[in-house]
C-alpha positions, 0 to 999 in steps of 0.5 A: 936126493930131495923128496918128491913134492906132493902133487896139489889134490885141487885145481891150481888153474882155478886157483890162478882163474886161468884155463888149462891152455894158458901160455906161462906169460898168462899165468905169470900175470894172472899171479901177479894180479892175484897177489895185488888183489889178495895182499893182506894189506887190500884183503885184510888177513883173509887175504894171508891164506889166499895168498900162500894159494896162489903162490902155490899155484904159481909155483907149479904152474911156472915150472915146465917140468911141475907143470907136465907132471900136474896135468898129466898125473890129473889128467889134463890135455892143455888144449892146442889149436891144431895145425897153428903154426908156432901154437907151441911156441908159448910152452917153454922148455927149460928150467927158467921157463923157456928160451927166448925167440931167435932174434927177437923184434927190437920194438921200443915203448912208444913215448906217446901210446895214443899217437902211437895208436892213432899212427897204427890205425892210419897204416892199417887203412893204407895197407896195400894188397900185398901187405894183405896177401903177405899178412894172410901167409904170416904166422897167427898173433896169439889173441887167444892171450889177450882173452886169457888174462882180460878178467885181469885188466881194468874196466879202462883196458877192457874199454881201450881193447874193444876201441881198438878192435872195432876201430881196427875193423873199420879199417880193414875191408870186409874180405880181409876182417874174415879171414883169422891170419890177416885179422889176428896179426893186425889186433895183435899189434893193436893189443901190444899198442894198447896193453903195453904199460899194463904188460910192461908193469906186470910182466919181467924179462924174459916174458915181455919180450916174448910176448911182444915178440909174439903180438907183433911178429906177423905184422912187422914180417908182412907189412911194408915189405916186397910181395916176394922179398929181396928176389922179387923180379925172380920170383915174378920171372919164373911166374911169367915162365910157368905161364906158358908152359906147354903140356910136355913140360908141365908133365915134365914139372910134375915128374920132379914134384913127388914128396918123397923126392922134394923132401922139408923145403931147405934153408939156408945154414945161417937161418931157419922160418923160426928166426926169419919171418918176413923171408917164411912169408916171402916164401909161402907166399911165392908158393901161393902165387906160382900154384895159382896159374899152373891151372889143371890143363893138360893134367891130372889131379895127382900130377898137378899136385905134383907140379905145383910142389915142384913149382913151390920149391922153385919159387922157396929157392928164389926167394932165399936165393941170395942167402945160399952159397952159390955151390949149394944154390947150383945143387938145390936147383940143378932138377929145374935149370936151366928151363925155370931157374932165372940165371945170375945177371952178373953185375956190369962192370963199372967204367970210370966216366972220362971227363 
């Protein structure tokens, strides 16, 4: 059995000139940074010692299970943002450090980044309501990652990111600048546009992937894409139809809206929220818009809570009604139907044209 390695008695983030809270994709580049700027051949033979440092700041830090035992045995939390969804999805769980994303975005470099840019921007200028609502629903853009490795970048980065930036918020109304998940997941597409070659150059697989993935994941999921996905026209018919709900049956709503009877939203075998955000978005989404016009007539405080989460599940079942099989749609609805869940429209049957 190897002998246990001893624990470093200083710093190693300071020695990578990273915070405790930084993804391994952010130490991975602060290494390769480091190395350039500390090789003997730029440093002189100054450099050598500064080098083997850093190496070995890289190899615990790159390590998921060196890593925890370091900051647990110094005493370091790595700070979270609290309640952000997909926060941990930079920690990486195996030996390799971490599985890639489920089906990860395809995205190619741009042949031309400035054009690439200047196409992005333009679209960002023509966002449509419901891109902004669907993009506020989206998963946050890791922007805290771009700050982490900025004192890596070059003066003409730094220049290019603020550019794009400002640029980014002219575009944007006001309204939607101010709110974090529209604004993160916007830049985050506009960082990966900017930094591409520079992440590209100091980043190897899987690391860029993710990082791409991550930069890009809200925005590929909300822009471009139905209000309420593939099953739109139901989720607008059940929003017609809890209009005009009377009193009865909105109580009648919130007696199936108890958490303890509605339970974790169920998704299909085929599928999880992780592997498919444009559907979680649909999702959230579809959520937002029928609690909005169950308003407070007619109910108590509790019971409206109640009924908006019944009416949410609903409207979570309509959106992936088309990836459940038909016996489980009719198990998962069957507390609703028929009253809110829109029935199957069977496909007309075709007729050959006589001539």
């Amino acid at each position: 059995m190897p002998p246990r390695q001893l624990l470093p008695d200083d710093d190693l983030y300071a020695r990578l000139e990273v915070p405790p809270s930084a993804s391994f994709e952010a130490i991975e580049i602060a290494w390769r940074a480091l190395l350039r700027r500390h090789h003997p051949d730029v440093a002189g033979a100054d450099g050598l010692a500064a080098a083997k440092a850093i190496n070995v700041a890289h190899d615990w830090l790159s390590r998921p299970e060196l890593r925890e035992r370091y900051d647990r045995e110094r005493g370091i939390g790595r700070a979270r943002a609290a309640g952000a969804r997909g926060a941990d999805r930079w920690r990486e769980e195996d030996s390799d450090g971490g599985a890639a994303r489920p089906r990860p975005v395809a995205r190619r470099r741009p042949e031309d980044p400035r054009a690439a840019l200047a196409a992005f921007l333009d679209r960002v200028a023509r966002l449509t309501a419901d891109d902004l609502d669907r993009l506020d629903c989206a998963e946050p853009a890791p922007i805290a990652f771009v700050a982490s490795i900025r004192q890596f970048l070059s003066e003409d980065h730094v220049a290019a990111v603020a550019a794009a930036e400002a640029a980014v918020k002219a575009r944007l109304p006001a309204t939607s600048w101010r709110l974090p998940s529209v604004r993160d997941a916007v830049l985050g597409c506009a960082h990966e546009l900017v930094l591409g070659a520079f992440l590209d150059e100091h980043l190897d697989e899987p690391f860029r992937g993710r990082v791409r993935e991550r930069l890009t994941r809200g925005w590929d999921a909300a822009v471009g894409k139905p209000r309420h996905g593939p099953n739109g026209a139901d989720v607008a018919a059940l929003v017609q139809r809890l209009e005009t709900l009377e009193a009865t049956e909105l109580r009648d709503l919130a007696a199936t809206g108890a958490t303890e009877r509605l339970g974790p939203d169920p998704w299909p075998a085929d599928t999880t929220p992780d592997e498919d955000e444009a559907l979680r978005v649909s999702s959230v989404l579809a959520g937002r818009d029928v609690a909005r016009v169950i308003g407070d007539r007619w109910l108590d405080r509790a019971s409206l809570g109640r009924a908006r989460r019944a009416a949410g599940r609903v409207a979570h079942l309509l959106v992936l009604r088309h990836a459940f099989p038909a016996a489980e749609w009719d198990r998962l609805t069957e507390p609703w139907r028929p009253w809110l869940v829109p029935e199957r429209r069977r496909p007309a049957a075709s007729v050959r044209q006589r001539r």
